[in-house]
C-alpha positions in Angstrom: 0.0 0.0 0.0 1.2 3.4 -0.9 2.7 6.0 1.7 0.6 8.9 2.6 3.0 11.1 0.1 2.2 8.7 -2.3 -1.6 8.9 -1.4 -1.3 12.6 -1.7 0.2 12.3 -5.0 -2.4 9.7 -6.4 -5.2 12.4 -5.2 -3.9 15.1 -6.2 -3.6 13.5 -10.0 -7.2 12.4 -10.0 -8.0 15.7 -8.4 -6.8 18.0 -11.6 -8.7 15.5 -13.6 -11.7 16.2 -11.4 -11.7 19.6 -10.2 -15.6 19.9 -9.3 -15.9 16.5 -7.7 -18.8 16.5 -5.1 -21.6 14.7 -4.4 -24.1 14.5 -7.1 -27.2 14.4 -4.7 -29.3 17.4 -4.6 -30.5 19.0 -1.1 -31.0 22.0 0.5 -30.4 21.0 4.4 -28.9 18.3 6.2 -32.5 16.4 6.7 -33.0 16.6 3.0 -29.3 14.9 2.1 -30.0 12.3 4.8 -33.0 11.4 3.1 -31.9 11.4 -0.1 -28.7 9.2 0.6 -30.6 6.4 2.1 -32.4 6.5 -1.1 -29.9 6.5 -3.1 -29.2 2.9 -2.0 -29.2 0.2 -5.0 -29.8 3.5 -7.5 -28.4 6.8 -9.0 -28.2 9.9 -7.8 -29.8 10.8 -10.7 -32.7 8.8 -10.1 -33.0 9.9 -6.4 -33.1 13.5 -8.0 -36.3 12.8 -9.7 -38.1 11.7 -7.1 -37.0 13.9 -3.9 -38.1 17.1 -5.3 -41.9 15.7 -5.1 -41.3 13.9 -1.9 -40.0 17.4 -0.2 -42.7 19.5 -1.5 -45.0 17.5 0.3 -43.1 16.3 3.1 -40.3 19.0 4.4 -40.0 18.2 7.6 -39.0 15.3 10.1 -42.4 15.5 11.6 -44.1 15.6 8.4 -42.2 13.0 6.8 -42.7 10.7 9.8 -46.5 10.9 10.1 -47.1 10.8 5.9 -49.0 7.5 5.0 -46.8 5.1 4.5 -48.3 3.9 0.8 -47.9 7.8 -0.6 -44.1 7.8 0.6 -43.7 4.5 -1.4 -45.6 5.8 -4.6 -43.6 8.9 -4.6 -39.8 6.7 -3.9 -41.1 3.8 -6.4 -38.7 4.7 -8.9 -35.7 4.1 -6.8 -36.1 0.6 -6.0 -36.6 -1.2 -2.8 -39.3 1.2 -2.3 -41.1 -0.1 0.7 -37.9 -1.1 2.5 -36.5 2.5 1.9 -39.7 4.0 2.7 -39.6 2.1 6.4 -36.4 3.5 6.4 -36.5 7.4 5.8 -40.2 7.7 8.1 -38.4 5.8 10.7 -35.2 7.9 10.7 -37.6 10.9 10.8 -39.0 9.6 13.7 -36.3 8.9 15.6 -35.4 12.2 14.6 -38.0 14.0 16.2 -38.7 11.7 19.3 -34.6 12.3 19.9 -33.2 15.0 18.5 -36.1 17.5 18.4 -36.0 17.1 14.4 -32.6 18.2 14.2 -29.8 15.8 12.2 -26.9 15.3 15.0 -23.7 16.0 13.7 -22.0 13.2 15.3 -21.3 9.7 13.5 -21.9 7.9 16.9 -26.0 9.5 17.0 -26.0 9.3 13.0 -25.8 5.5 12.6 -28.1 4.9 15.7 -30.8 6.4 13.1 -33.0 3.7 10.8 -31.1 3.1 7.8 -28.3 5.2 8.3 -24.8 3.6 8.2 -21.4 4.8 8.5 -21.4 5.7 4.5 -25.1 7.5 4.7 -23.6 9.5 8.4 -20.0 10.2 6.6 -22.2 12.0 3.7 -24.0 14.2 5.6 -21.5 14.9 8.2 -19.1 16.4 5.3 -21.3 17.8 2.7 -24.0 19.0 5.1 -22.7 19.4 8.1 -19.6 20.7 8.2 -17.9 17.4 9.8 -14.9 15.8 8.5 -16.4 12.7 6.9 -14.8 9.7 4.3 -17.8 8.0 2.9 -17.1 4.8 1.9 -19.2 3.1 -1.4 -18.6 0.6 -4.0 -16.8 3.2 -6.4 -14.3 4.3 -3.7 -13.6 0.4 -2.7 -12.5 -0.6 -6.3 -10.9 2.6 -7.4 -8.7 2.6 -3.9 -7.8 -1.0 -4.0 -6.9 -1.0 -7.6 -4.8 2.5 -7.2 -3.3 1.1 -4.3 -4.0 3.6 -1.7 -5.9 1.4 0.4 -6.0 -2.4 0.6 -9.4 -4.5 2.5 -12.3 -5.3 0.9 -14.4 -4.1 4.0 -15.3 -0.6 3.6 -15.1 0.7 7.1 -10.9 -0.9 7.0 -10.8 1.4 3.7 -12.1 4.3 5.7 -9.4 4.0 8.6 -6.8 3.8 5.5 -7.6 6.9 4.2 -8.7 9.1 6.7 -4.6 7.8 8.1 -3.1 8.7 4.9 -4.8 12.5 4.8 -5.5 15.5 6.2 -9.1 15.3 7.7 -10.3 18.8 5.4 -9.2 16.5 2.7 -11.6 13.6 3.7 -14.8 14.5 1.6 -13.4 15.6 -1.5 -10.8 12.5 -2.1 -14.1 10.5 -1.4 -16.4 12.7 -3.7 -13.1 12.8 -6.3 -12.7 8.6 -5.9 -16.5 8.5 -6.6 -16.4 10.6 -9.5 -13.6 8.6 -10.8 -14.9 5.1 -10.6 -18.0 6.3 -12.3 -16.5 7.9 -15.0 -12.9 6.2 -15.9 -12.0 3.7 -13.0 -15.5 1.7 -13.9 -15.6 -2.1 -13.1 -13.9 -2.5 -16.6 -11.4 0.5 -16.7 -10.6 2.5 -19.2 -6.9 3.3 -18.1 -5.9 5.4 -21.1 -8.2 8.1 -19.7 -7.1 7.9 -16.1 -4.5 11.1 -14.9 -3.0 8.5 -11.7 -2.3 6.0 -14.7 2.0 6.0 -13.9 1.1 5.5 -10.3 -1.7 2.9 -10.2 -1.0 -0.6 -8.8 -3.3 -2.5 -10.7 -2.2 -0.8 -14.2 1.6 -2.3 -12.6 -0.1 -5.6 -11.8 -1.6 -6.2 -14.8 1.7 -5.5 -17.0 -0.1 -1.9 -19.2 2.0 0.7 -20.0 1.7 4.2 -18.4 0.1 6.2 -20.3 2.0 9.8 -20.5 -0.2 12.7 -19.5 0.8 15.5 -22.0 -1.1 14.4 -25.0 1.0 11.7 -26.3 -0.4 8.6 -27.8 -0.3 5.1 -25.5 2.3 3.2 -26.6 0.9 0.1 -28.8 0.4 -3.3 -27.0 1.6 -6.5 -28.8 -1.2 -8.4 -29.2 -1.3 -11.0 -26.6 -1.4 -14.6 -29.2 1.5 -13.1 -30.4 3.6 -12.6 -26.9 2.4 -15.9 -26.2 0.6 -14.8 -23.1 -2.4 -15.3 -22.0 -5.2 -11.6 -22.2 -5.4 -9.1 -19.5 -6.1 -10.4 -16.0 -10.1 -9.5 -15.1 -10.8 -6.8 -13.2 -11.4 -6.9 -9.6 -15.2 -8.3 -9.3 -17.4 -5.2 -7.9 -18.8 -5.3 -4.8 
């Protein structure tokens, strides 16, 4: 695993690449972004943006939200899947907002996770993009992309988390997640498309799998020898997604 220099570096690469990384969830307050995370569970943020708009016209409150009917929160979230789990989820993590916390989001990962639905990714969201709280979410995009750079090594997100937040600066927390994000969705995907990636020269897996670097200053990739002809066998398979 890389050094937190060689973290820094790797960030600060991807970084320039994505200069305006940040979540892609739309809110206006902390109770709206809590919401809208747990629903982004198993979709898109795009998605979540189509339906949360209705859902806080009609519902912009803790109280509100937590005594709607239970079948007009689940024909509003439809779209997003799971719909009657997640709609359990967000009335009860109202609730337990207003029955504890006088319908206020607690900026505090201990009180965040002790709401319905709410783990340590959906608290680390809110406390850095809503909150004002150092926070290192954790999702599917950041696992892959760290592993595969090399600036973290588990497959359990909350170990990932630890690596991180050891390797940088805590006011650097949210954006290398939000910047990790961005990159796995938009280079760094399950299969990668390394000739686009800016951390190319330092990634491990580019290493591991024997790919040239790919120079950053508008230079062609060198051209690969086809592998029949090496005598080798293709390209290792990328790390299966979580």
């Amino acid at each position: 695993m890389k050094t937190p220099a060689e973290v820094e570096a790797v960030l600060a690469a991807l970084g320039a690449q994505h200069p305006n990384a940040d979540t892609e969830l739309r809110y206006t307050n902390a109770f709206e972004l809590l919401v809208a995370t747990i629903l982004s569970a198993q979709s898109t943020d795009a998605g979540v943006n189509q339906v949360t708009p209705g859902l806080f016209a009609k519902y912009p409150t803790p109280e509100a939200l937590a005594a709607a009917p239970a079948e007009d929160v689940e024909r509003i979230v439809h779209a997003t899947g799971f719909f009657r789990q997640k709609t359990k989820s967000i009335q009860g993590m109202a609730g337990a907002l207003v029955e504890h916390h006088a319908g206020q989001v607690p900026p505090t990962m201990d009180a965040l996770v002790r709401l319905p639905g709410v783990g340590r990714k959906t608290a680390n969201v809110v406390l850095g993009h809503a909150l004002g709280v150092p926070g290192l979410p954790v999702d599917r995009h950041v696992l892959r992309v760290a592993n595969r750079l090399g600036i973290a090594s588990s497959d359990d997100p909350e170990r990932v988390e630890q690596q991180l937040m050891a390797a940088l600066r805590p006011a650097r927390w949210t954006r290398a997640s939000d910047t990790l994000i961005l990159h796995g969705r938009r280079v760094c995907k399950p299969t990668p498309v390394c000739e686009r990636c800016a951390a190319n020269a330092l990634c491990d897996f580019r290493l591991a799998a024997g790919r040239p670097a790919i120079a950053r200053a508008g230079r062609q990739p060198a051209r690969r020898t086809p592998a029949a002809a090496r005598g080798t066998s293709a390209t290792p398979a990328t790390r299966k997604r979580r």
